[in-house]
N, C-alpha and C positions, 0 to 999 in steps of 0.2 A: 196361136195366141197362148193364154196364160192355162195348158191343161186343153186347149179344144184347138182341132185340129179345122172347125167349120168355119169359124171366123178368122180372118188373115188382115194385121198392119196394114194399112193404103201407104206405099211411099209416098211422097211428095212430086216424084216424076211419072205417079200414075194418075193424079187427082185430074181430073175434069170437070166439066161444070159444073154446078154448085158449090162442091166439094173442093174444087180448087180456088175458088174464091172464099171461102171458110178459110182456106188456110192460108190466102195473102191476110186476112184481115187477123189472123191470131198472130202471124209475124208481127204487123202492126202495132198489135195493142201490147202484148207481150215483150214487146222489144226485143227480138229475136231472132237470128238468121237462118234461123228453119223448124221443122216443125216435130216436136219430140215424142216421144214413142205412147205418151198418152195421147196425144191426139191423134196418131195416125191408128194405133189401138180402138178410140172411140169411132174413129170412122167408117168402122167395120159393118156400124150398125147405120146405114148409108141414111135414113129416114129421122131418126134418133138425133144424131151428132149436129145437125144444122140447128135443132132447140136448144137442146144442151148449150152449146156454146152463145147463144142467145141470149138464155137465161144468165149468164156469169161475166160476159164479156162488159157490160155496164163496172162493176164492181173492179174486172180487173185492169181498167184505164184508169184506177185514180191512185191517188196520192196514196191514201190510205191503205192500201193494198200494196202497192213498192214497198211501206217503209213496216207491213207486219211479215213482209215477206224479208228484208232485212231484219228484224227482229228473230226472225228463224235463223237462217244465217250466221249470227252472231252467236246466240245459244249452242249451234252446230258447233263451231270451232271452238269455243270456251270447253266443250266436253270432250273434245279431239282432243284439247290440247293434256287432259287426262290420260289419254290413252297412248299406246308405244309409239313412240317415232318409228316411220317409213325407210327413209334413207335409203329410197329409190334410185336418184338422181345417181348418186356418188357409187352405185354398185351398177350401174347402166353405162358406158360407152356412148356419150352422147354429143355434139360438136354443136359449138353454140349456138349455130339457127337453129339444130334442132331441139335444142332447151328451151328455145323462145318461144315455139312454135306452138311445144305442149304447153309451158305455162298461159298460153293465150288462150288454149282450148278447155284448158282448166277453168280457166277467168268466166269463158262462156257457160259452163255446166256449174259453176260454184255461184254465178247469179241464178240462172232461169232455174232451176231445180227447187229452192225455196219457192219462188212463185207455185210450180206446178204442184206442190204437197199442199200449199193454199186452197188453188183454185181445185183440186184432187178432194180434199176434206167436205168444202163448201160441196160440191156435187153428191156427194155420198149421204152428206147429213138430211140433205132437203130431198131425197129420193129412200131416205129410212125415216121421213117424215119429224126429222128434227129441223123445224121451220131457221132461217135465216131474216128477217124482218127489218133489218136494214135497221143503222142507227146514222141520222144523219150529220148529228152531233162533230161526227169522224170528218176527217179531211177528202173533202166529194171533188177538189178538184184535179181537171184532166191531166194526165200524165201526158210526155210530147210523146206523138204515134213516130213507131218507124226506129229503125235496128239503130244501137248509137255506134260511133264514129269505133273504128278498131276493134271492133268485136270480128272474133273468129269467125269465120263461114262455117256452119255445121255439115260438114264434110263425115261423112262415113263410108266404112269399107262393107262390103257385102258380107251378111250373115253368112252363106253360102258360099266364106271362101275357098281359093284354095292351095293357099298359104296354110303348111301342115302346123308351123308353130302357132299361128294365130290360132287355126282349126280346133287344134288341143286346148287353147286359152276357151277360146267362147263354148265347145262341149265342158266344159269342167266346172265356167258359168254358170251353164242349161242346169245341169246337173246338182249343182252349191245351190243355187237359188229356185231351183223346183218351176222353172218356165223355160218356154219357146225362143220366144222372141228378145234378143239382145237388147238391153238399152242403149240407146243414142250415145250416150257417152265416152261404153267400153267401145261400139266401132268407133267413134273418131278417136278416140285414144288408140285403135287396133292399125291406125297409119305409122305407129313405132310399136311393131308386134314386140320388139324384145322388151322396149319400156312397160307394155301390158303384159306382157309374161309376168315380170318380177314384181310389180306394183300387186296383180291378184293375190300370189304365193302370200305377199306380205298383209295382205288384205285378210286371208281367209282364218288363220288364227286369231285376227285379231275383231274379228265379227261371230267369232263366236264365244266369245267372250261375253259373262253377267253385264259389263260392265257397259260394254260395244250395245248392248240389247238393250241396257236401260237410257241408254243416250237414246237410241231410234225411237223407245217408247215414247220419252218426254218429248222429243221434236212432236210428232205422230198428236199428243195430245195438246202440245204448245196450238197445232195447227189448226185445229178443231176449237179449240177456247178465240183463237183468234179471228176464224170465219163466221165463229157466232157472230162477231162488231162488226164485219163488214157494211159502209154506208148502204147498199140497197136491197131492198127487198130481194134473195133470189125466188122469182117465180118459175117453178118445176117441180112435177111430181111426177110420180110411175105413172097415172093414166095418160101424163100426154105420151110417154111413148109406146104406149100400149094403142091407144089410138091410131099410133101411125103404123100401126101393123106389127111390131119388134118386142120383143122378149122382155119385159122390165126386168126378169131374174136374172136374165145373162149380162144384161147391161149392167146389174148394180152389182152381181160378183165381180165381175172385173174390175169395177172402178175400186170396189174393194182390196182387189190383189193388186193395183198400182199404187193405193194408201199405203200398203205394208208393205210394198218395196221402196217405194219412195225415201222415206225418214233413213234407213240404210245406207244408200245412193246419197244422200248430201252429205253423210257422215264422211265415207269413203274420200268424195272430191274435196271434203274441207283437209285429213289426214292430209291428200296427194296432194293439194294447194299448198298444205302447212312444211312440206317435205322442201319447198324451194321458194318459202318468203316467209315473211315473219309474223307473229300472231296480230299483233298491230293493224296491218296491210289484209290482211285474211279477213279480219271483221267488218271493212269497210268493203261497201257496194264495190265492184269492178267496175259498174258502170252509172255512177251519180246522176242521180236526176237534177235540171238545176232548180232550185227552190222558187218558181217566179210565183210572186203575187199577182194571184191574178182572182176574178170573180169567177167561179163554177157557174159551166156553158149549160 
């Protein structure tokens, strides 16, 4: 994991009971077709992750929450669109399925990603005892459960591969970004190693740049000011997972180290989004919720 070798990711084809139904039910709320590297991250801590997710999942089935996580999103791209052009695509050898294929896999990390630096912010705040109290004010009602129509399957290649050009991509990752464990992303982006080859190289200049750093901050604090309004109370604190037996210091560094990688990672997929559609198209959800009026269940 992120610096500790004790704790290890749960795939999704390792989960079993309890823990496998945690994670049908994040699919669900999340609208998502699999399960991203923060939660397979938090499941490590097998006692811990079924509160956790307890506590926040109320907040992120509603309305209010899609559309501050769209609000994230669109700040993302508006400061992308500041920063160098990619021009990925056009230096890649690529044949039209497989242009379609990435931009779809795109569509799915350039949605869910806002979400998770939300629900990522909320966890960390109310377990450094910066309360969450819920404003009901906010739009409380239910988002439709369950993955929408055309979204990519979250398909990824094994961290452990051994594909040498891949191999050198995700070590060079490891290595740039100070962790273990690949995000969800680069492997399913690592199903077109050459396209993740070129896409990093162009990445890595341009995240290290003031400019790259101060877009991730604002995301980072955008996320934080917005999880304060979230409609409901999150109830969690360090004693419950100290109670169930488990580390509250290891659990909150971590949730920590997916905060300050996170805001980076949306940055990146809005650039790679931006590299093959137009800012326009970029800013709007991939995958719309329809607006029904309806009265909160």
């Amino acid at each position: 994991m992120f610096g500790s070798s004790r704790l290890q990711p749960i795939e999704e084809h390792d989960a079993s009971g309890e823990l496998e139904n945690v994670y049908h039910d994040i699919r669900q709320v999340m609208r998502v077709t699999g399960v991203n590297l923060n939660f397979r991250t938090w499941a490590a801590f097998e006692r811990s992750f079924p509160l956790v997710w307890a506590a926040v999942r109320d907040n992120a089935g509603t309305y209010a929450f899609e559309h501050a996580a769209d609000h994230l999103r669109i700040a993302a791209v508006q400061g992308a669109l500041a920063l160098p052009p990619l021009q990925v695509l056009s230096a890649v050898p690529l044949g039209e399925s497989q242009t379609y294929q990435i931009g779809a896999a795109l569509a799915l990390y350039h949605y869910i990603n806002p979400k998770l630096l939300l629900l990522t912010a909320a966890i960390r705040m109310v377990l450094d005892n910066d309360p969450i109290n819920g404003r009901l004010s906010a739009d409380v009602r239910k988002l439709p459960r369950g993955v929408p129509a055309r979204m990519y399957p979250m398909e990824m290649v094994d961290e452990s591969t051994d594909d040498p050009h891949l191999k050198q991509t995700f070590d060079d990752m490891r290595q740039t970004l100070g962790v273990e464990s690949i995000h969800s992303d680069y492997r399913t982006l690592g199903l077109w190693p050459y396209y993740l080859a070129s896409a990093w190289q162009r990445l890595k200049p341009i995240a290290a740049s003031a400019e790259y750093r101060g877009l991730a901050e604002s995301l980072r604090v955008q996320a934080t000011d917005l999880a304060r309004i979230l409609p409901y109370r999150v109830k969690l604190a360090r004693l419950d997972l100290t109670s169930v037996g488990e580390d509250d210091d290891d659990f909150i560094r971590v949730t920590r180290q997916l905060e300050h990688l996170l805001p980076g990672l949306i940055v990146n997929i809005a650039l790679l989004t931006l590299d093959g559609t137009s800012p326009d198209l970029c800013m709007d959800t991939p995958f719309p919720v329809p607006e029904r009026d309806e009265e909160p269940a």
